[in-house]
N, C-alpha and C positions, 0 to 999 in steps of 0.2 A: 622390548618396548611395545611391542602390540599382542592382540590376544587370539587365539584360537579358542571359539568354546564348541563348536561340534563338528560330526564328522559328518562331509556331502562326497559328492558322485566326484569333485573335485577337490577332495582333501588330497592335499601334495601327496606324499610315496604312495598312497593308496591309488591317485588315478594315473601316477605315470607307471606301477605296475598294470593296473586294468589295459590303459590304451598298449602298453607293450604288447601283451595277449592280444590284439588285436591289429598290432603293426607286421609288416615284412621281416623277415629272418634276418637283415640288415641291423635292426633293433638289439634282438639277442646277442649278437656280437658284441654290441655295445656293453651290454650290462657284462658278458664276460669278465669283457676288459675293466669294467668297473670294480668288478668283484675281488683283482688282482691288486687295485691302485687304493680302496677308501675301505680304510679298514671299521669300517662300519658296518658293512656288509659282511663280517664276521661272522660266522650259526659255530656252533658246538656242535652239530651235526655233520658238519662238511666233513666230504668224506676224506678230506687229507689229512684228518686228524680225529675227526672224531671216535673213532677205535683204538684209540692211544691209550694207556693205562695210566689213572694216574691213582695210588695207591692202590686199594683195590675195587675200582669202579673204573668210569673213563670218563672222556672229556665229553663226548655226548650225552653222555649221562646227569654228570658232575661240577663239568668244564665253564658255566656260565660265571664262576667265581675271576678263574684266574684268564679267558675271555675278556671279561669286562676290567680287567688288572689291564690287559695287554693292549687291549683299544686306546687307556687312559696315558701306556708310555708313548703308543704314537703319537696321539694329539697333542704330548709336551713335546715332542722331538727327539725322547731317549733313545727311541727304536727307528726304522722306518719300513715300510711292506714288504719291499724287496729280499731283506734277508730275516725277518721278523715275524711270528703268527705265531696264535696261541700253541699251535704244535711245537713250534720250535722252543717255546716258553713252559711249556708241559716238561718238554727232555728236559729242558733247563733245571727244572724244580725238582724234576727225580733225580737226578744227578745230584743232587742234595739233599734226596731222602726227605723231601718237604711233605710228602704227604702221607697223612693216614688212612687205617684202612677204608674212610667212607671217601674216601677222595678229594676231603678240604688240607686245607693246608694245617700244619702240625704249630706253625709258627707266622704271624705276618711280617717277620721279620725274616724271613726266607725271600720275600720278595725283592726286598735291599741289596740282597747276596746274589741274586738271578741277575736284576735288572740294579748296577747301583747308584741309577740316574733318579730312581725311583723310591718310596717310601712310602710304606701308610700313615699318614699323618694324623690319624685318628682311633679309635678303641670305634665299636659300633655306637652308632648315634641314635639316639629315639626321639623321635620328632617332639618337641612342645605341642602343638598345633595339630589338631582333628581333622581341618579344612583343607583343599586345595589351594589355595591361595597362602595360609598360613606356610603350608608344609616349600611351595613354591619359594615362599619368602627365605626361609631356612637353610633351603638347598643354595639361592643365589646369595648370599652371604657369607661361603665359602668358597663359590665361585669367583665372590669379590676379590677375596682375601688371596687370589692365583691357583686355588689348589681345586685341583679333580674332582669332581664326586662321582661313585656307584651308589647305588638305592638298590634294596633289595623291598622285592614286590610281593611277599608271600612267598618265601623260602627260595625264588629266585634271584639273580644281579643283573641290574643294566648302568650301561654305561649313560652317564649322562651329558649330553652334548651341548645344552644351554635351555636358555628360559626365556619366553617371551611373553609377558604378562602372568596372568597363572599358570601358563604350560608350559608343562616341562617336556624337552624334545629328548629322546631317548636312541640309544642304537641298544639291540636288544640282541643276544646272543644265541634266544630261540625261535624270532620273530620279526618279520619285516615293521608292524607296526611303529610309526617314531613318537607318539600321545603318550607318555606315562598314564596321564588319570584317567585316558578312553580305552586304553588298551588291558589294567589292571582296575580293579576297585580299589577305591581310596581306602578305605579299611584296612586292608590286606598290605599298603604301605606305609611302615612305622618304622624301618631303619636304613639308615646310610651310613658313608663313609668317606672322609677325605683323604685324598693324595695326592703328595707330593711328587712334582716331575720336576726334568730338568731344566722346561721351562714353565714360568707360570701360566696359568690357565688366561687365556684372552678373549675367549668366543668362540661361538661354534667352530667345526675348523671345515672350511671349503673344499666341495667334490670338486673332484680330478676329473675329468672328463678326457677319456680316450682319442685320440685326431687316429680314425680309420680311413674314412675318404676326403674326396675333396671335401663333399658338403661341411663333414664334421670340423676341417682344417678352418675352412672358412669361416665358421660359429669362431671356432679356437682362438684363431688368430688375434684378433683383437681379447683376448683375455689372458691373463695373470693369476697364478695363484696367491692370493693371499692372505696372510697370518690372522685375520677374522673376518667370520663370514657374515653374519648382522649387526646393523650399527644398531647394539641394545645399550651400548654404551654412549653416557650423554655427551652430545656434538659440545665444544668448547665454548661459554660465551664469549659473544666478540665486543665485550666492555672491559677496559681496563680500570683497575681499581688502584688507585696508588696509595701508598700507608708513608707520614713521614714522621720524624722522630722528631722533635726539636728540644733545647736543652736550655738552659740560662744559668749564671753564675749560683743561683740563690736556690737554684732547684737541680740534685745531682739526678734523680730520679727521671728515666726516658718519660714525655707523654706522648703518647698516640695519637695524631691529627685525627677530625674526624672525615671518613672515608665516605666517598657518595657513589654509587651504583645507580648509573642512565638508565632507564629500562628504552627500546625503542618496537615502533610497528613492524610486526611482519609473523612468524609463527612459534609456537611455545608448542612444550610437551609437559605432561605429570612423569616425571620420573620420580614419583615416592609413592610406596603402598597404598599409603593416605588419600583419599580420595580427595580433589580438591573441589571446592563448592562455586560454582555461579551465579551471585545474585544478582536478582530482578533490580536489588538499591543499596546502592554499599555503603549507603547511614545508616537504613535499617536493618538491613542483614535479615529480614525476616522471611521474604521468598525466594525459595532456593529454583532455579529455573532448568538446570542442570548439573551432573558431579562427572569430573572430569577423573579417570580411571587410570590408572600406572601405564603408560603408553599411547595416551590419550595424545590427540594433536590439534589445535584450536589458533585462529587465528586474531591476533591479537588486529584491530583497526586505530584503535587511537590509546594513546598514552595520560593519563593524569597522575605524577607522585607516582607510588607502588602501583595503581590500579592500571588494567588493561581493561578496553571495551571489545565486545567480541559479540558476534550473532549467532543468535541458536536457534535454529526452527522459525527464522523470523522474529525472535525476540531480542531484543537490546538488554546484555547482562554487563556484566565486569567479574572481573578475576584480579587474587590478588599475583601478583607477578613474582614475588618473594618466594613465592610456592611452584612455581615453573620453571622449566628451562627452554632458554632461548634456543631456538632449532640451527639459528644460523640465517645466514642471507641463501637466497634459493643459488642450489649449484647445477651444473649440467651433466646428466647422468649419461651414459652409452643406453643407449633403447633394450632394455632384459635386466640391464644393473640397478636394481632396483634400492638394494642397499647401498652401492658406489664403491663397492671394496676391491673393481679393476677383475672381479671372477663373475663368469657367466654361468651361473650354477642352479641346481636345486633348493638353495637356498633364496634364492631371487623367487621361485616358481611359489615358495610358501609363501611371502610376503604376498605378494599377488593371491594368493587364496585366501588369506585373511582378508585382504581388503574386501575383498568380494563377499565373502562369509560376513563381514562388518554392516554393510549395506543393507539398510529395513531395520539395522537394530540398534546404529546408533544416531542421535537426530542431524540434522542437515546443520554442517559449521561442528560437527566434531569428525574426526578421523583420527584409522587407523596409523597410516601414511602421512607426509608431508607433500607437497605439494610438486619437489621437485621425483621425489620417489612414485609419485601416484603417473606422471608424465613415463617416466622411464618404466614401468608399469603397463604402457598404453603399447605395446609389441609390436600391432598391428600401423597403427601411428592413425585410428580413423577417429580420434578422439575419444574415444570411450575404452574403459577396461572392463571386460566382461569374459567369458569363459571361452568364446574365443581365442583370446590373448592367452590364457592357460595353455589350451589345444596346440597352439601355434609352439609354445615352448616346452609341447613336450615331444613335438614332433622334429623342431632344432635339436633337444639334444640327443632322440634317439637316430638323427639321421648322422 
């Protein structure tokens, strides 16, 4: 639902790597432990496998294929950490003579026979679209449909973790970076691939975070793992629409009452590619004031018909409402749960970096965030979100 377009001093895995380098040995423990639990953290290099053979290359080598295969049965549920990693998924595949001698697989239908919760659901795909945003689009449209996707970025494969506006967040099997289009050129990515698990795809999926000491019990305790980790899925409207059938002697044929949809005040989102237009006069339609972007957040103040009024920069526009989606009535977030999904995670830390990264570039009366998320957001609780509030949460979760 929101966007990341560049990379600062606090872009999420980038600065809570940098401050790690810079925290107590307390810290490193943590990412151990991390390393054991989120299989994201995943390299083809790790040395517990990556000198495996698989045909005749290896998994450091080679291993970024069936890596990124193994990331995607965790995330359905086929597999889980504790007794599951590409090593173990390596022996699997030789044990079945899956590979040949450059070290890919002989068959994607090997993978079925390894894993049979799992399936490639797809031949390789070659993007329609030249763009970031197009190729964005393409990727999350299989995501829709429940199934996995890997992209390969120039003869390598990453696993893909979700999308938030153009960006695609990636777990990388030679690379900490999580940017697909900042960490490879867009050129150099022209194919993917879907797959099916055993369960279908939902959302990023939430870090685990390790309870070493008190402090860390403390963060823990009030947090839950849960089955997704941002809400990029659109929140339910809360209007009901009733359809009724009605019939008469002389007409066997159903007709369909007609159905009316409230619109009311309070906040909307663009969830469609489409940008959506704010005019200055919604008889004229002739000055556009602002375009409201796929994860845009705008606050609707008064209702007319379809039309909603909203303020932009101090101007007075309307939006059509037909084109939005209602955020919901404001909820009460835990302070760090930025998306509300009951996990205290990295995932909350990007959200907060976006909004921050948003700020100076999109105009006053649009966000990235809603209103109850931008609160839960505020860490420090001094009213304001600023990088502060980052610092503060990366020093929770490395304690």
């Amino acid at each position: 639902m929101r966007t990341v377009k560049e990379k600062g001093i606090f872009s999420f895995l980038l600065a809570f790597f940098i401050l790690i380098g810079m925290l107590a040995g307390s810290c490193q423990t943590n990412i151990k432990a991390h390393a054991a639990d989120d299989f994201r953290l995943w390299r083809q290099n790790d040395e517990r496998w990556g000198s495996y053979a698989i045909g005749g290359s290896t998994v450091r080598s080679s291993g970024c294929y069936i890596t990124s295969i193994a990331m995607a049965a965790v995330a359905s549920g086929a597999k889980d950490t504790e007794s599951f990693d590409p090593g173990v998924f390596a022996k699997t595949l030789n044990d079945l003579k899956a590979f040949n001698q450059w070290g890919g697989l002989s068959a994607w239908a090997s993978v079925n026979k390894a894993i049979p919760e799992v399936s490639i659901a797809t031949a390789n795909l070659s993007f329609k679209s030249d763009t970031q945003s197009g190729k964005a689009s393409e990727i999350k449209e299989y995501l829709d449909k429940g199934l996995y996707v890997i992209c390969n970025v120039g003869g390598h494969w990453v696993y893909i973790d979700g999308i938030i506006g153009d960006d695609v967040y990636m777990a990388d099997p030679a690379k900490d970076e999580i940017l697909m289009f900042e960490a490879y050129d867009n050129k150099n990515i022209t194919v993917f691939q879907a797959i099916k698990g055993k369960n279908p795809y939902s959302g990023f999926t939430p870090l685990k975070i390790a309870e070493k000491d008190s402090t860390a019990s403390a963060v823990a305790s009030s947090v839950t793992t849960a089955s997704a980790a941002l809400t990029t899925t659109a929140p339910k409207v809360q209007t009901t629409v009733k359809t009724t059938v009605t019939t008469t002697k002389a007409q066997t044929t159903p007709r369909l009452a007609v159905t009316t949809v409230t619109y009311k005040v309070g906040e909307y989102y663009c969830s469609d590619t489409v940008p959506v237009k704010v005019w200055a006069d919604a008889k004229t339609q002739k000055e556009t004031i602002a375009s409201l972007k796929y994860g845009n957040v705008v606050k609707v103040l008064s209702v007319s018909g379809t039309l909603g009024e909203v303020n932009i920069d101090g101007r007075s526009g309307c939006v059509e409402l037909t084109k939005l989606k209602y955020a919901g009535e404001p909820e009460k977030h835990e302070a760090g749960d930025v998306n509300n999904d009951g996990s205290f995670d990295t995932y909350d830390l990007a959200l907060i970096n976006e909004y921050l990264n948003s700020l100076g570039k999109l105009p006053d009366g649009i966000s990235v965030l809603t209103s109850s998320e931008i609160a839960a957001a505020d860490i420090s609780g001094d009213g304001i979100v600023d990088n502060n509030d980052v610092l503060l949460y990366l020093m929770l979760i490395c304690n």
